[in-house]
C-alpha positions in Angstrom: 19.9 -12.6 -21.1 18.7 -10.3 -23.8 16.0 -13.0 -24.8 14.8 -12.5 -20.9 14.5 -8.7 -21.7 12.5 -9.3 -25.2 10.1 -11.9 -23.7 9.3 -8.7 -21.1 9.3 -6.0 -23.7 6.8 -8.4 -26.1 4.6 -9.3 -22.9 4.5 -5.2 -22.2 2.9 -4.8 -25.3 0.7 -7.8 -25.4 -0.3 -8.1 -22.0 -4.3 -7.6 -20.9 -5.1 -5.4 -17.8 -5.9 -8.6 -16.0 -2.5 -9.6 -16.3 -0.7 -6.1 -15.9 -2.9 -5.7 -13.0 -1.4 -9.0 -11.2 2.2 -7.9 -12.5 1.5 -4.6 -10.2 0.0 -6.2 -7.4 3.0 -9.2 -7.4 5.4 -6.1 -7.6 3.9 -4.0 -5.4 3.8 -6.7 -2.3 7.0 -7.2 -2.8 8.3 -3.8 -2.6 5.7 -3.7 1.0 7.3 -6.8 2.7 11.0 -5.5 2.0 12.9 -4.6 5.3 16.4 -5.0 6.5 19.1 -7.3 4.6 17.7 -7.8 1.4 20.3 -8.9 -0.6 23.2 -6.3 -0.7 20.6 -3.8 0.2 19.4 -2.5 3.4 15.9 -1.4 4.2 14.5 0.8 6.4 10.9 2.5 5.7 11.2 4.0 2.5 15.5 4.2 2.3 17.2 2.1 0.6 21.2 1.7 2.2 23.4 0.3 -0.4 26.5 -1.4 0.7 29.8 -0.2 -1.0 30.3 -3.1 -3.3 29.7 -4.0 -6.6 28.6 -2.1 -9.5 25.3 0.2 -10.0 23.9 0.8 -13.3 21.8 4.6 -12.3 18.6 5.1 -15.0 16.9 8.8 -14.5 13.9 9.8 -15.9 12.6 7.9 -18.9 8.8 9.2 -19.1 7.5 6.4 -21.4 10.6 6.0 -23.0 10.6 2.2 -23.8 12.9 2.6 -26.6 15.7 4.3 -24.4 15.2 1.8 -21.7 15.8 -1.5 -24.1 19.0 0.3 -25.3 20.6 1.3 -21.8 20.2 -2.4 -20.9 21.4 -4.1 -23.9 23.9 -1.7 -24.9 25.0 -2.2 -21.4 24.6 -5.8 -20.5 23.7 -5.3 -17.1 20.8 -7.8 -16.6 23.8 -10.5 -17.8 26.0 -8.8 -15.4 23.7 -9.1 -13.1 22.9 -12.6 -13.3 26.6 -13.5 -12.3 26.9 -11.2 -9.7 24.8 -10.5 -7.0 25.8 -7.3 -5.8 25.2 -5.7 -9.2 22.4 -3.3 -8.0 20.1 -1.6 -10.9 18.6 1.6 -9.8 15.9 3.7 -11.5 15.6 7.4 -9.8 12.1 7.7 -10.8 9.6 9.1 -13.4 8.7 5.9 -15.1 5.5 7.4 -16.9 3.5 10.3 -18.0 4.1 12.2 -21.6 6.1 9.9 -23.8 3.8 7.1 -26.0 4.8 4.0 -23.6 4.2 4.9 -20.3 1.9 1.2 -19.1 4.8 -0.8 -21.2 7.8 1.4 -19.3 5.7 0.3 -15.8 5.3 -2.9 -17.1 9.1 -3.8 -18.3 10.6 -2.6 -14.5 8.1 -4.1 -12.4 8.9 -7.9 -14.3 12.7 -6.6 -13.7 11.7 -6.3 -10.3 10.1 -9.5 -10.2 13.0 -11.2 -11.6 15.7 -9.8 -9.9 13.6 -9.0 -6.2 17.2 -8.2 -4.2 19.2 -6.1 -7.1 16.5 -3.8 -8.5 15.9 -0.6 -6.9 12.7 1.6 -7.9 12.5 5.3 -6.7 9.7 7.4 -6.4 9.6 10.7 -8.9 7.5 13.4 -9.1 5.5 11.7 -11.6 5.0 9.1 -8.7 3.8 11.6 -6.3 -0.2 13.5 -5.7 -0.3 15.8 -2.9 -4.0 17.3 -1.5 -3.8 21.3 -1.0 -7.2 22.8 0.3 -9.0 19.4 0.1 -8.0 19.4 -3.5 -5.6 16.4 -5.1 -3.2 18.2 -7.6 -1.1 16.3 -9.8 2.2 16.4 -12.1 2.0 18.4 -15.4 0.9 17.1 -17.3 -0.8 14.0 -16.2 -1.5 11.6 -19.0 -0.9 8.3 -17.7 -4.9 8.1 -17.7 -5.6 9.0 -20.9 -2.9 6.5 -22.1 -3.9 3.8 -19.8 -7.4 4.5 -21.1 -5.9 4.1 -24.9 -3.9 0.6 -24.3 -6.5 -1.1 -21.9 -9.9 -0.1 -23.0 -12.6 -0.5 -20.8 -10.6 -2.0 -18.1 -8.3 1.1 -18.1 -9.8 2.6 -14.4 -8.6 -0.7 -12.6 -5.1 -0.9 -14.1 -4.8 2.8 -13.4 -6.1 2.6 -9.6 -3.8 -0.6 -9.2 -0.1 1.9 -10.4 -1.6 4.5 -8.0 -1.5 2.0 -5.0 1.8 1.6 -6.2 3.2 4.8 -6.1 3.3 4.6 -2.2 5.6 2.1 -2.1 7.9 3.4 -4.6 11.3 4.4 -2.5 12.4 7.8 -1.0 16.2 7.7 -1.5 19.2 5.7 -1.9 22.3 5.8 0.4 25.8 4.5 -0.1 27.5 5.2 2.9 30.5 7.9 2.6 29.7 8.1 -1.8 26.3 8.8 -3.1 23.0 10.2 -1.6 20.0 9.2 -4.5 16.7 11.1 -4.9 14.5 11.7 -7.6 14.0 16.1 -7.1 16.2 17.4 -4.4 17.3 18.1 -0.8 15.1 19.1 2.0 15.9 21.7 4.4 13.2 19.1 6.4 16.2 16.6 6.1 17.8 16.1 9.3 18.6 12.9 10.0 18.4 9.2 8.1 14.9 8.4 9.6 14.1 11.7 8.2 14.6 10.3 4.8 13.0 6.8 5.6 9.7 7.8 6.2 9.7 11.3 4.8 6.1 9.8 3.3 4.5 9.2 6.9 1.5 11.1 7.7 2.9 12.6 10.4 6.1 14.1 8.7 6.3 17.6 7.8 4.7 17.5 4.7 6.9 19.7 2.8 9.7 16.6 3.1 8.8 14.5 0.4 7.4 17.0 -2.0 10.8 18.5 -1.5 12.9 15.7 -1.8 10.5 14.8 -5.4 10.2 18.0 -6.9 13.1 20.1 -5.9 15.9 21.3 -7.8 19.3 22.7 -8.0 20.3 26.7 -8.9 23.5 28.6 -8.8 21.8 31.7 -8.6 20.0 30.7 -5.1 22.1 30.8 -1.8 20.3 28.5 0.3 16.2 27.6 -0.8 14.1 29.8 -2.7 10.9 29.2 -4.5 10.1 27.2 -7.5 8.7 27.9 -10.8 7.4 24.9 -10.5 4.7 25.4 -7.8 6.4 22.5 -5.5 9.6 21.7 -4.1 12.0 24.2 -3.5 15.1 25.8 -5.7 18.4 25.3 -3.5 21.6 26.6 -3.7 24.9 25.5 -2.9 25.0 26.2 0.8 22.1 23.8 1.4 23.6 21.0 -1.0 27.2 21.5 1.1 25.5 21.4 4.3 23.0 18.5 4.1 25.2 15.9 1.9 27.6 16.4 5.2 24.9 16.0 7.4 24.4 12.4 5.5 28.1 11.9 5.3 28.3 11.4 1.9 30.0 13.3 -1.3 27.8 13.4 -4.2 23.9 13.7 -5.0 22.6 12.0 -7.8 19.1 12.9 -9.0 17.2 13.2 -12.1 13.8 15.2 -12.6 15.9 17.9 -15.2 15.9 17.5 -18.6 19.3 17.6 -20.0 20.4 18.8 -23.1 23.7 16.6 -22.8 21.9 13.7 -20.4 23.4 15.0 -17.9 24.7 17.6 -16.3 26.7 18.9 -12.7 25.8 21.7 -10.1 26.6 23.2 -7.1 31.0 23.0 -7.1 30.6 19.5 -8.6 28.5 18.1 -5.9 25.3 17.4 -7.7 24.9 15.3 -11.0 21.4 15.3 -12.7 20.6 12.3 -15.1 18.1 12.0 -17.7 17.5 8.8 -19.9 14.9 9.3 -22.3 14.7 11.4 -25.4 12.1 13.1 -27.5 9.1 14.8 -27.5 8.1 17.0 -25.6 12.1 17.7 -24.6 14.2 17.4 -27.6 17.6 16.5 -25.9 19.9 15.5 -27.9 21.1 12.3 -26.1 20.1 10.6 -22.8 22.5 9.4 -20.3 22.9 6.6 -17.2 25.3 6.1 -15.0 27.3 2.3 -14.7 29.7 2.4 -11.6 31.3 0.7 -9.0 29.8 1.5 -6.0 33.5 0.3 -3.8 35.3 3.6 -5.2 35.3 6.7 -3.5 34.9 9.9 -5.5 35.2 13.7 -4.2 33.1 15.1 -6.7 30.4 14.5 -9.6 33.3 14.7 -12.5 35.1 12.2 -11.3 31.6 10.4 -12.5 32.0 11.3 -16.2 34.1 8.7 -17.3 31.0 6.2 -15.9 28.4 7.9 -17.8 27.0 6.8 -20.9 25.2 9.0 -23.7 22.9 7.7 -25.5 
């Protein structure tokens, strides 16, 4: 199995836009045809409901990161693991590119992983996923490299192969639900979360549209009580009321997110109820390790450190 994730990781890097291009576009109409049973996944609109069996391997934010991504997989032997069982689920929570060196190759190595394995592998939306239009004007993540290195590893071609990861983007998933366990989104919760459907198609035009720029770019704080502004000029800061009362509103115990940079890889919020994974390291962050998540999704757990025996460092 690890000679099936070097042949993707050598194609990443030797691969024209031509053929990245039809990697996308085979990737991305999969991902637009996907509804109801798939596998052990169930999918409606832009939610992905997990049934309680099996184990999930949970990969947050790896910005480029190629080099964290080939070590969480071999070091955990998931796609072998996968292979044998079909209700081994792989999830990524998001934030595949921007700011670290690899960002085409990272896009490149999960969408073949999709390919490969269409009914296990899960692929969030993150921030970095996400352009919203304020005043007529389109406003994007900071920073926003991925042209700049598409433009550097495909040349002239670059403006295709970029437009082609845009298209995308919109049919990257909201969130991930395992019924009575784990509620999975890239940012945060919504006070615009009400109900599952809320959720599934949180990226509708006619949904409020502070619902999935919440759910991408929000974040946890112990100093908020229930939403508050954010430094970060989207999303919202909540606080522990909001976390208590949504994730029973989903009837579920524990959301897991990434969009934080972690010193440790990870780290837990709001009375244990929140845990925040990051898997890449280096510049421009400087964490000392990265972390994932590999759990089986049949136990039930009341809080996130019950989780830390499951988590890896890196």
């Amino acid at each position: 199995m690890e000679n099936i994730l070097s042949q993707i990781v050598k194609e990443a890097f030797e691969t024209p836009s031509n053929r990245f291009i039809e990697t996308v576009e085979q990737a991305t109409g999969i991902l637009k045809t996907e509804a109801g049973k798939v596998g052990n996944l169930d999918i409606v609109g832009r939610l992905v409901k997990i049934r309680p069996v099996g184990e999930a391997l949970v990969i947050g934010d790896l910005h480029g990161d190629l080099e964290s991504l080939i070590q969480i997989l071999q070091e955990s032997n998931f796609l072998q693991r996968m292979k044998k069982a079909s209700d081994a689920t792989l999830i990524f929570l998001g934030d595949y590119g921007d700011r670290g060196q690899y960002s085409a190759e990272v896009y490149y190595t999960v969408l073949k992983l999709k390919l490969n394995y269409p009914e296990q592998v899960v692929l969030m939306r993150g921030n970095h996923e996400y352009f919203w239009v304020r005043g007529g004007q389109e406003l994007t993540p900071s920073p926003h490299d991925l042209p700049f290195q598409f433009k550097t590893r495909f040349g002239k071609t670059w403006t295709e192969a970029y437009a082609t990861v845009r298209r995308l983007f919109e049919y990257l998933y909201n969130a991930s639900l395992v019924e009575e366990r784990y509620l999975m989104i890239h940012g945060g919760l919504s006070q615009h979360a009400r109900t599952i459907e809320d959720l599934a198609y949180a990226h509708k035009a006619n949904a409020n549209p502070e619902l999935l720029e919440d759910i991408l770019w929000s974040d946890p704080d112990e100093e908020v009580d229930e939403v508050s502004a954010s430094p970060r000029g989207a999303g919202k800061l909540f606080g522990k009321k909001a976390t208590i009362k949504i994730l029973k509103e989903f009837n579920v115990k524990i959301l897991i997110r990434g969009h934080e940079q972690c010193p440790e890889g990870f780290k837990v919020n709001h009375n244990d109820r929140i845990l925040t994974l990051f898997s890449r390291k280096g510049s421009p962050y400087f964490n000392a390790f990265g972390a994932y998540l590999n759990v089986n999704l049949a136990q039930k757990f009341e809080d996130a450190t019950q989780l830390i025996p499951y988590i890896h460092k890196f």
